[in-house]
LOFI-129020 format. One record per residue (C-alpha): residue number from 1; x, y, z; residue in one letter. Coordinates in pm, 1 decimal. Layout:
LOFI-129020
<NUM, <X, Y, Z>, A>
...
end
This chain:
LOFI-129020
<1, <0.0, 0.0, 0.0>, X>
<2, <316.0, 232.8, 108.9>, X>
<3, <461.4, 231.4, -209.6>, X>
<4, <190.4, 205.6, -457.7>, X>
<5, <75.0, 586.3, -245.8>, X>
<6, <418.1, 685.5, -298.7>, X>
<7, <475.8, 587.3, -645.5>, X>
<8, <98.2, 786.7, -744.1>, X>
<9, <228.1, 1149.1, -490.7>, X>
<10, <574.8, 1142.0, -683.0>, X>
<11, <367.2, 1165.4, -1005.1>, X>
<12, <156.5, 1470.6, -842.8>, X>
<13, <468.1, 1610.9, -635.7>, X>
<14, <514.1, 1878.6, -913.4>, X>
<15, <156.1, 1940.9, -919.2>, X>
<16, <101.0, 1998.8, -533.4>, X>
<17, <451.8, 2136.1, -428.7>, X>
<18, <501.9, 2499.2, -335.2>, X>
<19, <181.4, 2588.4, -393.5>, X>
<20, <111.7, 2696.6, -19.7>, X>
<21, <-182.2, 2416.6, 70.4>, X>
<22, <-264.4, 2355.5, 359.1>, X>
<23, <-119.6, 2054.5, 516.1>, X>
<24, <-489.9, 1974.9, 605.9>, X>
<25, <-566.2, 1927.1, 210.3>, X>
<26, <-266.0, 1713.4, 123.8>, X>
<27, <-386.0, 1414.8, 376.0>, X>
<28, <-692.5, 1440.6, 267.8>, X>
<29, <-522.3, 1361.5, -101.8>, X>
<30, <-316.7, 1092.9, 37.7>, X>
<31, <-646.4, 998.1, 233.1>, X>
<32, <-839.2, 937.0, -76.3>, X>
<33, <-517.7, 818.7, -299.3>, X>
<34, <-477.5, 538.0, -33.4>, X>
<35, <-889.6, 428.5, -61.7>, X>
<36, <-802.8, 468.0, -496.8>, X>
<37, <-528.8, 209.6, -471.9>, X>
<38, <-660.9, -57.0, -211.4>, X>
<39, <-843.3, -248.2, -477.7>, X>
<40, <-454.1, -278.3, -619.1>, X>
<41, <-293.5, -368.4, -311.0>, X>
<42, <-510.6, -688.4, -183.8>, X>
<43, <-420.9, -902.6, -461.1>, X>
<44, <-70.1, -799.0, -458.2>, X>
<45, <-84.5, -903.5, -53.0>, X>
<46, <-286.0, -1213.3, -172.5>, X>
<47, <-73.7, -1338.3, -420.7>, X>
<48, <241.6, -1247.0, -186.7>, X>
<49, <106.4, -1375.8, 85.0>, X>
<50, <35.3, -1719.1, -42.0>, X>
<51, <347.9, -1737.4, -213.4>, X>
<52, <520.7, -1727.5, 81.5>, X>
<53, <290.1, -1968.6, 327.6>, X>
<54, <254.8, -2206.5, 66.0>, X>
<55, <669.0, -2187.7, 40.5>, X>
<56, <744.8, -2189.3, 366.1>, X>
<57, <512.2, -2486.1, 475.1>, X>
<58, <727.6, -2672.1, 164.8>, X>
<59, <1062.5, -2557.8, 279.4>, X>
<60, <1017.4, -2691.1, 611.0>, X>
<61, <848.2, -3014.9, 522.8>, X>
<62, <505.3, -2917.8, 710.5>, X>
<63, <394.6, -2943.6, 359.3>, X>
<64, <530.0, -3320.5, 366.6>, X>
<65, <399.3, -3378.8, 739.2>, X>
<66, <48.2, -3262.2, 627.3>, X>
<67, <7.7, -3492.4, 334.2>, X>
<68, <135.7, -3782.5, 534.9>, X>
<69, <-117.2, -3678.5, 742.4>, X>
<70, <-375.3, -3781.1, 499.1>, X>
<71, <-469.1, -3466.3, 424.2>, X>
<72, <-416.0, -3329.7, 44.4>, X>
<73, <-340.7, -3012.9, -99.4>, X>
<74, <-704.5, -2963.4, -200.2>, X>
<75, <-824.8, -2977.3, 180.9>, X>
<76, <-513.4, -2760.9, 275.4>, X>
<77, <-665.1, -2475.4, 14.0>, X>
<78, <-1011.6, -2486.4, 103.8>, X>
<79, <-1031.5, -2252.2, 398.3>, X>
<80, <-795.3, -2045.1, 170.0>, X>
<81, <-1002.1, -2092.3, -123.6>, X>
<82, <-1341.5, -1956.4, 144.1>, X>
<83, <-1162.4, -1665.7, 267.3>, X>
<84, <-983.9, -1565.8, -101.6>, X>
<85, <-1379.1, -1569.5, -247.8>, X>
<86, <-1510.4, -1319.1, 49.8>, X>
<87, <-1185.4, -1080.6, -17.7>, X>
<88, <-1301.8, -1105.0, -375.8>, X>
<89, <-1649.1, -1016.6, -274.5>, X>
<90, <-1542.8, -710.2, -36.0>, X>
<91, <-1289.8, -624.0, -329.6>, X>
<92, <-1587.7, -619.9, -558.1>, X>
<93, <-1806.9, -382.0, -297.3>, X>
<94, <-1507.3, -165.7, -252.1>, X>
<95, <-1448.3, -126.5, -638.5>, X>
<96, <-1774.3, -29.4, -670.9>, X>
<97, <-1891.8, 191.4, -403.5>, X>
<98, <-1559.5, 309.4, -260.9>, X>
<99, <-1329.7, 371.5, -564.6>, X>
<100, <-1511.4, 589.0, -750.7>, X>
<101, <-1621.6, 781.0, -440.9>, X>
<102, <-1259.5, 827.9, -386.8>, X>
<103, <-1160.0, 875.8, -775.1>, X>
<104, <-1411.1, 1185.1, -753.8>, X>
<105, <-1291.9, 1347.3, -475.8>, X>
<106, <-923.7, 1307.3, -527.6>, X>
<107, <-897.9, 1388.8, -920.6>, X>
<108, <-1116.8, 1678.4, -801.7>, X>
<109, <-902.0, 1774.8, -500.0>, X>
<110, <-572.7, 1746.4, -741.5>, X>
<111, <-770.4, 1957.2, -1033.2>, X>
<112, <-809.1, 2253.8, -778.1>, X>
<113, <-456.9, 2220.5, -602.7>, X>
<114, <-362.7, 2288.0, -1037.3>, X>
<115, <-575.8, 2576.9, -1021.3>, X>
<116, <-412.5, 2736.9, -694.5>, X>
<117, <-117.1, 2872.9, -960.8>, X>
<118, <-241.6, 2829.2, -1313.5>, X>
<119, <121.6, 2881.7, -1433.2>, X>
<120, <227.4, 2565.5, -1291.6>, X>
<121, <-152.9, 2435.2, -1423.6>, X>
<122, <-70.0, 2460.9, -1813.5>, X>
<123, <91.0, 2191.2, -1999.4>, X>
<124, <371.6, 2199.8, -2246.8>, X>
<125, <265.3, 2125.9, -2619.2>, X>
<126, <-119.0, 2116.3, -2593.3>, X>
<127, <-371.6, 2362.1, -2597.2>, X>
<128, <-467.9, 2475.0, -2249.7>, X>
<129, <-833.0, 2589.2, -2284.6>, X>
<130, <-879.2, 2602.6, -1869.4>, X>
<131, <-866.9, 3015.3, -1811.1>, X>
<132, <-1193.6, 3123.8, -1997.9>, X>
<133, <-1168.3, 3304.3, -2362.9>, X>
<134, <-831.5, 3189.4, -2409.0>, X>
<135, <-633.4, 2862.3, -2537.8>, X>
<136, <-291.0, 2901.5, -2514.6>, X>
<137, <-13.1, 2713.2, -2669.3>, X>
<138, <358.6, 2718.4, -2586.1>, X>
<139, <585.1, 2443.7, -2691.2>, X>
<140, <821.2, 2427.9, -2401.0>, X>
<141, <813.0, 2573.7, -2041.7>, X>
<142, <1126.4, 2618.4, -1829.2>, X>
<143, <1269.6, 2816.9, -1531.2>, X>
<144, <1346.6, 2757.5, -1128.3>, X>
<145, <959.7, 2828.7, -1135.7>, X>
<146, <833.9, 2698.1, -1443.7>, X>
<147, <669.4, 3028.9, -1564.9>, X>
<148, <887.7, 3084.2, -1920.4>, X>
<149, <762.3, 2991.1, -2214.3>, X>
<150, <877.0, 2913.7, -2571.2>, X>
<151, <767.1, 2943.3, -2874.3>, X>
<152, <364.4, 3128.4, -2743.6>, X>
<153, <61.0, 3076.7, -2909.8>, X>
<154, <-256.8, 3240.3, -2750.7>, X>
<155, <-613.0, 3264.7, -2919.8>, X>
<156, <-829.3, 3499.7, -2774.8>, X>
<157, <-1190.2, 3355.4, -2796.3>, X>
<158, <-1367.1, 3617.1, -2603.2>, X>
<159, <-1561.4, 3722.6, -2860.2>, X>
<160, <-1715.8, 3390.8, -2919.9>, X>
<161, <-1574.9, 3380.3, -3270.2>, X>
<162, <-1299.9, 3155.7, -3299.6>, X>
<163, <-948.8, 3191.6, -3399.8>, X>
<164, <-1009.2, 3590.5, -3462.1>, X>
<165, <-715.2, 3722.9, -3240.7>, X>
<166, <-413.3, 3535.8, -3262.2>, X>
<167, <-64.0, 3630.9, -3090.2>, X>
<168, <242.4, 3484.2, -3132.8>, X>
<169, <578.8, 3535.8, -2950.0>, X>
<170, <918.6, 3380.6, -2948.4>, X>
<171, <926.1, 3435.5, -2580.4>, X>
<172, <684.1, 3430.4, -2270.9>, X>
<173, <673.0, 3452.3, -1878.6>, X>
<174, <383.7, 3432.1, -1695.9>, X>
<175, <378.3, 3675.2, -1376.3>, X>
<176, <153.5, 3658.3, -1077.0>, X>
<177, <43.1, 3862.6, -794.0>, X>
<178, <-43.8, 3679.2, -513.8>, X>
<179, <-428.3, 3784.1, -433.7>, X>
<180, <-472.4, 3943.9, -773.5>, X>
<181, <-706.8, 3806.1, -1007.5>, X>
<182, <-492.5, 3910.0, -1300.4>, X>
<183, <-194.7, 3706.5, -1466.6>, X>
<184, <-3.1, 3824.7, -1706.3>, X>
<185, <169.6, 3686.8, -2000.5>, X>
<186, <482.4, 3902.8, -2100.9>, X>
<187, <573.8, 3803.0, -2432.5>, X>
<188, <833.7, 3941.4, -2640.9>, X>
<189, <978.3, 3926.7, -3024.1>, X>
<190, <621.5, 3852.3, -3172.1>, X>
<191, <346.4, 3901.8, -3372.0>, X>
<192, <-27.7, 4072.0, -3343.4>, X>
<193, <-316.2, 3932.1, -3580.6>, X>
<194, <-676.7, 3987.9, -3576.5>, X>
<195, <-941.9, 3925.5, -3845.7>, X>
<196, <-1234.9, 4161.7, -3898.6>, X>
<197, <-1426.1, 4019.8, -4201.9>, X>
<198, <-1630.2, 3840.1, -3948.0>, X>
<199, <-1758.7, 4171.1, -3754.5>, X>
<200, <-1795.9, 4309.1, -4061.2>, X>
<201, <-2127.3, 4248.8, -4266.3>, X>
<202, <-2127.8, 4440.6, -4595.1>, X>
<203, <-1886.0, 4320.2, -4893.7>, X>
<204, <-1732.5, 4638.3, -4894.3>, X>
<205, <-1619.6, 4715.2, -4556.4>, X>
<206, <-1473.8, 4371.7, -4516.2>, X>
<207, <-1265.5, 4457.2, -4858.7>, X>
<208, <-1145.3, 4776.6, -4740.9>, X>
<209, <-986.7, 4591.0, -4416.9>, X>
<210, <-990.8, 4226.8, -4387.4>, X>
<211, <-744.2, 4192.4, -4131.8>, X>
<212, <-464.4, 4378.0, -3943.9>, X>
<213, <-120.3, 4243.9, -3824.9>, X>
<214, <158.1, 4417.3, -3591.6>, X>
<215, <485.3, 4299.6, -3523.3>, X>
<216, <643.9, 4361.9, -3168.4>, X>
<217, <916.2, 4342.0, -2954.4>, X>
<218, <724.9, 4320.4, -2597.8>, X>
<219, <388.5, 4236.0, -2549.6>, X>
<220, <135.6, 4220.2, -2199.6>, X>
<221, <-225.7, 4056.9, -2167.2>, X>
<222, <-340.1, 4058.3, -1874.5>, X>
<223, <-591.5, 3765.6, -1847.3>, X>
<224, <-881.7, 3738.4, -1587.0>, X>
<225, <-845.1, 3413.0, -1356.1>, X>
<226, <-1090.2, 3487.7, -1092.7>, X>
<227, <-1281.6, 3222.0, -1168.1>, X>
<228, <-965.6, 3014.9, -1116.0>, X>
<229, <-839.9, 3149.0, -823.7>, X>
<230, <-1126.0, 3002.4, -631.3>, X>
<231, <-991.0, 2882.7, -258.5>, X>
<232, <-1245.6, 2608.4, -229.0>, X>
<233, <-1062.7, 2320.0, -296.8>, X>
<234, <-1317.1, 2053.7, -196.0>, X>
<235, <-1551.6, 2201.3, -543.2>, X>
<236, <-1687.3, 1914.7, -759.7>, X>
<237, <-1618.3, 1992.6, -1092.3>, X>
<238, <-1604.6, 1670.0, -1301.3>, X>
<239, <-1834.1, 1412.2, -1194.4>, X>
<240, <-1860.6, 1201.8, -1478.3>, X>
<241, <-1545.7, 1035.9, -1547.7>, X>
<242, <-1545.0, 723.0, -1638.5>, X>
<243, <-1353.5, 607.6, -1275.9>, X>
<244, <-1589.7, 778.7, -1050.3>, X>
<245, <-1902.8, 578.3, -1160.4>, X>
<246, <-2023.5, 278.6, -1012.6>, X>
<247, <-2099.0, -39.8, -1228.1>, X>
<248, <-2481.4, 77.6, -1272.9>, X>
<249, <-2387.9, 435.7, -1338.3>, X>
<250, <-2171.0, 281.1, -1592.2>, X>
<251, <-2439.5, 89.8, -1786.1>, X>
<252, <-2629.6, 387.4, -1800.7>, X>
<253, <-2355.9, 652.5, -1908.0>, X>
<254, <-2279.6, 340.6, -2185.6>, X>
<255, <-2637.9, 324.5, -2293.8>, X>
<256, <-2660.7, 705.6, -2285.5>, X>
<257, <-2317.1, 714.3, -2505.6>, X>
<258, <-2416.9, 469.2, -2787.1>, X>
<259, <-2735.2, 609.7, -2838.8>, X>
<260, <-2606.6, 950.2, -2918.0>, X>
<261, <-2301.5, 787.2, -3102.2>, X>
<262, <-2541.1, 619.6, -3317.1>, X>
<263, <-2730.3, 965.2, -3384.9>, X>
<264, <-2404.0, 1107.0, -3490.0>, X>
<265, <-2324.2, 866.0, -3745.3>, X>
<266, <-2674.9, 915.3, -3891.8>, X>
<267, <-2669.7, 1249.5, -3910.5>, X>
<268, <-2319.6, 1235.3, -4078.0>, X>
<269, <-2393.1, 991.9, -4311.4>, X>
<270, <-2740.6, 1144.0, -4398.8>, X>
<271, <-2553.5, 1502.4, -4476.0>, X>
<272, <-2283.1, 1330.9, -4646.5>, X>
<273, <-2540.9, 1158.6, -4864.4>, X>
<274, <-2718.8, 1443.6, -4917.8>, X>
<275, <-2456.9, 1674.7, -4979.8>, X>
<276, <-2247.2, 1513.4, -5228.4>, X>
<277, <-2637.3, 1432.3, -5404.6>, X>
<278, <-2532.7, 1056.2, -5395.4>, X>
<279, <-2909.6, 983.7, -5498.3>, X>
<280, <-2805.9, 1098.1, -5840.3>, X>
<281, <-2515.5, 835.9, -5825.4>, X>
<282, <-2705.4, 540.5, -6010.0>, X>
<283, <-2657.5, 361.2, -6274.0>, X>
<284, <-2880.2, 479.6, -6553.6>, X>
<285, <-2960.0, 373.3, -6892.5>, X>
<286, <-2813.3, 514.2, -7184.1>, X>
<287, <-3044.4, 725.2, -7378.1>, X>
<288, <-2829.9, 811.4, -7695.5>, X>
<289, <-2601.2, 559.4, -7845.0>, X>
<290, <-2323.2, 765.5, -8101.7>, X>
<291, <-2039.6, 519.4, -8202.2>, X>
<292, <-1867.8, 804.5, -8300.1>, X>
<293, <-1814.5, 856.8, -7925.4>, X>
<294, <-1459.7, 771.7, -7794.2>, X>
<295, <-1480.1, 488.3, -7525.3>, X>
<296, <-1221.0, 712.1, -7308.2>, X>
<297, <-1500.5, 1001.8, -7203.7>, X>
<298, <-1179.5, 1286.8, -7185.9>, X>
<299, <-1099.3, 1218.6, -7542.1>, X>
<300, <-1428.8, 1387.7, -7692.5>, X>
<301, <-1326.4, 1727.2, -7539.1>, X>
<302, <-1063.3, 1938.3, -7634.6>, X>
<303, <-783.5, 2040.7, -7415.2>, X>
<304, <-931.5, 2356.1, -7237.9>, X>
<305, <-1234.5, 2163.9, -7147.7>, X>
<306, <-1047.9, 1872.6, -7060.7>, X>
<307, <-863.6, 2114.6, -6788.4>, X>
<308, <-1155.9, 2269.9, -6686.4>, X>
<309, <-1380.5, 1966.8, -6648.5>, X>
<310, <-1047.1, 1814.1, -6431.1>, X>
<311, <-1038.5, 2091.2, -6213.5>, X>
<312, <-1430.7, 2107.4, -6168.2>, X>
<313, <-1447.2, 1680.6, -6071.0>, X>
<314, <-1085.7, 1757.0, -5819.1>, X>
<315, <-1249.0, 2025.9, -5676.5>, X>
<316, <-1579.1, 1832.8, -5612.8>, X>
<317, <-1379.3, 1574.1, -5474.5>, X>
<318, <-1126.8, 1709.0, -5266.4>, X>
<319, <-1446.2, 1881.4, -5063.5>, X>
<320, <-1591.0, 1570.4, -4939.5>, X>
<321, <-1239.9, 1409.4, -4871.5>, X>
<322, <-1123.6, 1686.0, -4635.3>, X>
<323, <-1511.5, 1616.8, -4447.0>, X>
<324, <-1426.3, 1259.7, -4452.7>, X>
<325, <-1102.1, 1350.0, -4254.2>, X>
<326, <-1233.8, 1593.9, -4016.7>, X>
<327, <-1576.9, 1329.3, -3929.0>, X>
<328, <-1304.7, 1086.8, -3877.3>, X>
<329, <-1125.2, 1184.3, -3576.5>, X>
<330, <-1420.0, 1278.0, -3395.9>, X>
<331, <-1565.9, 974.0, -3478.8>, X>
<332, <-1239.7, 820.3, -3345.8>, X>
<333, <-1274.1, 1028.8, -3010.9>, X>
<334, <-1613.8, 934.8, -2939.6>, X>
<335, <-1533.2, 541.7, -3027.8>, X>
<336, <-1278.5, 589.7, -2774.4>, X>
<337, <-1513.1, 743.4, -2500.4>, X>
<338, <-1747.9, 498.1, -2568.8>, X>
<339, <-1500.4, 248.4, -2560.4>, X>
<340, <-1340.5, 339.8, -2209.6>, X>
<341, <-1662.3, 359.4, -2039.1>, X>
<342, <-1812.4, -21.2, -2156.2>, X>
<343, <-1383.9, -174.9, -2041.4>, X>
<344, <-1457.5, -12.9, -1684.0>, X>
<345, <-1767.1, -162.1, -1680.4>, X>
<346, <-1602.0, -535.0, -1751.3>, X>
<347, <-1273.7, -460.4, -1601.3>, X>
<348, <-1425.5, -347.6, -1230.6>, X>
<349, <-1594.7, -713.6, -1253.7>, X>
<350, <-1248.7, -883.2, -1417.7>, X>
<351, <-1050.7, -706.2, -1145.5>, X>
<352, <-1250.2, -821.5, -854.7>, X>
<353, <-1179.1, -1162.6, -936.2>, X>
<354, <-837.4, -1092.6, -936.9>, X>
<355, <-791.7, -1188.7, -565.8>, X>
<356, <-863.9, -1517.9, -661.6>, X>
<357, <-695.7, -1547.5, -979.6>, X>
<358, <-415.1, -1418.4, -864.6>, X>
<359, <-433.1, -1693.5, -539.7>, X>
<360, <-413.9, -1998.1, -738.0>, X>
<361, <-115.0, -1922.8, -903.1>, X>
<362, <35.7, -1771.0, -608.6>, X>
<363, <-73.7, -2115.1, -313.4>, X>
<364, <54.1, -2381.3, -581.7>, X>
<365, <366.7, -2178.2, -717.4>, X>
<366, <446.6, -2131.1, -367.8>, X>
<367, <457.9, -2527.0, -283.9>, X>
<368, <634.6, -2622.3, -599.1>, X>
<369, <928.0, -2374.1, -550.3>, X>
<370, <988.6, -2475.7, -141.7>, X>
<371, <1089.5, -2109.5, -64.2>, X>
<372, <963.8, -1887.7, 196.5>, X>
<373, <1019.8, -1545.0, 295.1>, X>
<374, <1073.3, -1214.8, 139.6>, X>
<375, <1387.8, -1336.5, -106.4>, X>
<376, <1221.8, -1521.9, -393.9>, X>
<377, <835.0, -1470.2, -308.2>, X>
<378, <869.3, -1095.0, -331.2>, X>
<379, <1058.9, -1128.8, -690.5>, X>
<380, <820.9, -1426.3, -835.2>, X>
<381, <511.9, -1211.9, -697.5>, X>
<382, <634.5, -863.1, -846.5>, X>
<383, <719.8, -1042.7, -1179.1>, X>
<384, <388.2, -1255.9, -1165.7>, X>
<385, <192.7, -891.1, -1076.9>, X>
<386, <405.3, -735.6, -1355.4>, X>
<387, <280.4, -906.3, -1597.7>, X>
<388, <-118.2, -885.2, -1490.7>, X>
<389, <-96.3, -529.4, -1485.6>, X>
<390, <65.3, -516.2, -1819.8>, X>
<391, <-151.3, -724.5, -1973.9>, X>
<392, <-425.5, -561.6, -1812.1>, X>
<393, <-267.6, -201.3, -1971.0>, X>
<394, <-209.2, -359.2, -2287.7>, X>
<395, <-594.3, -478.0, -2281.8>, X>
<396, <-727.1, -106.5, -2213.3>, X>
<397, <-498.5, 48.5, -2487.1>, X>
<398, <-594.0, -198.7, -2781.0>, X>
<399, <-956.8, -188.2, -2666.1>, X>
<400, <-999.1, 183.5, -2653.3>, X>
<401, <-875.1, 133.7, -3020.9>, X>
<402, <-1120.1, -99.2, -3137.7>, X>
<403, <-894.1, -329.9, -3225.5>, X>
<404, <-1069.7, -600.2, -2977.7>, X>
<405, <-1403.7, -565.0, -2793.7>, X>
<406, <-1418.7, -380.6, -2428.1>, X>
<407, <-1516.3, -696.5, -2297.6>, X>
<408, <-1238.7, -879.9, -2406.0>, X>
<409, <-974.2, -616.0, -2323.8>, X>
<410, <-1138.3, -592.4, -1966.4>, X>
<411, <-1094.0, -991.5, -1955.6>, X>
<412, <-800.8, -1046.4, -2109.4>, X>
<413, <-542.4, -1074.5, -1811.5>, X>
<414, <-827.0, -1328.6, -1635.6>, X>
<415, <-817.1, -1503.8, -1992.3>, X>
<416, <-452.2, -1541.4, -2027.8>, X>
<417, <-369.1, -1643.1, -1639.2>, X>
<418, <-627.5, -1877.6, -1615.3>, X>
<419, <-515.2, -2158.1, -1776.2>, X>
<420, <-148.3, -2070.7, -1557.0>, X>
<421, <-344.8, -2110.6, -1258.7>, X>
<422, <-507.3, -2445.9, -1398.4>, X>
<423, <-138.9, -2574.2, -1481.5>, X>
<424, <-8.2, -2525.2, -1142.9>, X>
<425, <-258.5, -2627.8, -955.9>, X>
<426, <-263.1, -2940.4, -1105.6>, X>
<427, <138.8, -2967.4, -1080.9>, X>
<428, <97.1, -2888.0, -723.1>, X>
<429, <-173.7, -3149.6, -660.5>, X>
<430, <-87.6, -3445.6, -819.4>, X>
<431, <245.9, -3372.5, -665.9>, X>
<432, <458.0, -3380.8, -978.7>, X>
<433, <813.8, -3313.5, -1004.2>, X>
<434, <935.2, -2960.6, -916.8>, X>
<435, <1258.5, -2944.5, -1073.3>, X>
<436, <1228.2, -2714.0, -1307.7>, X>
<437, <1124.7, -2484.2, -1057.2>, X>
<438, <1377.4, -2599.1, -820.1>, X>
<439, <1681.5, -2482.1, -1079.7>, X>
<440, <1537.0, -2148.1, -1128.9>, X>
<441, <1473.3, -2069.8, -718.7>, X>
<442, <1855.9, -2163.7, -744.8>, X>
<443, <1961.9, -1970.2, -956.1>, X>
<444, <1758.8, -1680.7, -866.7>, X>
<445, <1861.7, -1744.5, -473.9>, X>
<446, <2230.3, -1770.7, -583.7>, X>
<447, <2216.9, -1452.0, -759.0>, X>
<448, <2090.9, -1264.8, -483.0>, X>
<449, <2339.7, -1426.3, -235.6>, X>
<450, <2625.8, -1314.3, -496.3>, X>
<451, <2496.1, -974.3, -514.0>, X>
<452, <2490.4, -918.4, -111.8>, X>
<453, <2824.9, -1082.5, -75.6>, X>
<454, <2945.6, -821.8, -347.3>, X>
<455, <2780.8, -532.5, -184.2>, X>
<456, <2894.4, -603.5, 222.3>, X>
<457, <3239.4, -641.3, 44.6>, X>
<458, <3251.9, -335.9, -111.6>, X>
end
């Protein structure tokens, strides 16, 4: 648990550091950060955990004692096996009524610690559309305090209309007062642009100036953030992320999402249909047969038409290609939304199991390697764990593609450890030879002696 909370606040370190919050705020963070990753730790403490009982009983022959017993490895498991299923079962509970309690308040929380400097809040090589009428661009950002900027780009979109004021600049810093509700961008060795065809009506007056341009050396805009430089840092803003819904709310944001992702692809096909007047594009008899007509349909113009009816059919298709291209990647970005919200629904179920999963390879891989401890049960767990998450990772990623369904990428790392399980179970039942595993607990123990010999030497 320690280290998965320390491994998520050295990812947010930059975010929360020197921003004068209140010690108060940051436990609460670490508060809720420790509820977010609970559902991570137990199986990493289950499969751990049996790992090393399991080893130990084999490396000190209780494991032999017990069978002799009469008892086999089947009996030893089931009060395992009972209290593995009701960890499962409160993991479950906790991954749906406790995670994405805490996912809301602690992505909130970290949102508004962003907000307590917005200079430290805008990213590098993005838009940053988070202070109102602006999105600002800036393809580096350096400095002791992060507030100089390269190569600034900054739309102002006050006026509603988009893209009409653009300023450029070389160089930027961003300066704040503290209490003030102004910051200001100093920018320097840049231009000025603004369009005015668009507040212009008439023809005329949009011909006599169009547009105006300025180049300058320095350059200030001040830019409101009082609606940023709210103190409340317990404010709800998003509440509909895909990690703060339960499995229910889930369904229903799912249902909610496909229906209106089915309405966009009708209206888009229906205006690409009708806009390109594909009803015209049929086959259609021939009405006038001339012989005299060359097969190749250029052939029977001459060479000014030829170039004019060429231009005319690019032109008429170069239109719908560049609508193809734009419906595309918003098509692509609401697949993906869609896409993320039906995994979470199948990988909060998949994940839940994981306790268990994660328990039958852990009990028999434990009694077939004869090693207890923290030495080669920590590594075979982290490596084992490893490997879940990434296949878990790799599940998400290829799903929100659509490259596989979102109930197979939610189910893939249950699909693909399963039959692991299975296999040593069965090893570790029937009681078959554990050599194999034997050589590489050697080798791996060996390598580990070697490497704290080398290091007390040195």
């Amino acid at each position: 648990m320690f280290v998965l909370v320390m491994q998520f606040l050295w990812f947010a370190f930059d975010e929360i550091a020197g921003k004068g919050i209140d010690i108060f705020y940051i436990l609460k963070f670490l508060g809720y950060t420790c509820l977010q990753v609970t559902p991570t730790a137990l199986p990493v403490g289950i499969l751990l955990s049996s790992i090393m009982a399991m080893g130990a009983l084999s490396e000190n022959y209780e494991m032999a004692a017990i069978k002799s017993a009469g008892l086999s490895l089947k009996r030893i498991l089931r009060p395992m096996i009972v209290l593995t299923l009701g960890i499962s079962c409160v993991n479950f509970v906790f991954l749906n009524n406790i995670y994405p309690y805490a996912s809301l308040k602690q992505r909130n929380l970290l949102f508004n610690m962003r907000k307590q400097k917005p200079a430290l809040a805008l990213l590098e090589g993005s838009f940053n559309t988070e202070i109102p009428g602006y999105s600002i661009y800036f393809d580096k950002k350096y400095g002791p305090e992060g507030n100089l900027l390269k190569n600034v780009r900054i739309y102002d979109l006050k006026s509603g209309k988009k893209n009409d004021i653009c300023i450029t600049a070389a160089k930027g810093e961003i300066t704040t007062e503290p209490g003030s509700k102004y910051m200001t961008l100093n920018l320097w060795d840049g231009y000025y642009f603004e369009d005015h065809s668009q507040n212009k009506r008439r023809k005329k007056d949009k011909d006599k100036m169009p547009a105006s341009s300025a180049k300058f050396d320095s350059y200030k805009v001040n830019i409101d953030i009082s609606s940023l430089s709210n103190n409340n840092l317990d404010m709800e803003k998003y509440k509909n992320h895909y990690l703060m819904l339960n499995i229910k709310q889930l369904d229903k944001q799912s249902d909610s999402l496909k229906t209106s992702y089915h309405k966009y692809l009708r209206s888009k096909s229906f205006s690409f249909y009708t806009r390109n007047n594909a009803k015209a594009l049929y086959k259609r008899p021939d009405s006038i047969l001339d012989r005299s007509l060359n097969s190749n349909i250029l052939e029977n113009f001459s060479l000014n038409k030829k170039q004019s009816l060429l231009k005319t059919a690019l032109t008429n298709i170069k239109r719908p290609i560049r609508t193809i291209e734009v419906f595309k990647e918003n098509y692509k970005n609401k697949r993906k939304v869609l896409n993320l919200f039906d995994f979470e629904y199948h990988y909060r179920m998949a994940f839940s199991l994981s306790c268990l999963l994660l328990f039958f390879i852990g009990a028999p891989l434990g009694a077939l390697i004869k090693k207890g401890g923290f030495g080669l049960p920590m590594v075979m767990a982290i490596l084992i764990f490893v490997v879940y998450f990434f296949i878990n990772s790799l599940g998400k990623n290829i799903a929100e593609e659509s490259s596989i369904s979102s109930m197979t990428g939610g189910w893939l790392a249950t699909i693909i450890l399963t039959p692991l399980g299975i296999l040593l179970t069965r090893r570790a039942t029937k009681g078959t030879s554990s050599s194999g595993f034997d050589r590489v607990s050697t080798a791996v123990t060996d390598f580990l002696k070697r490497f704290i010999k080398t290091k007390t030497t040195v």
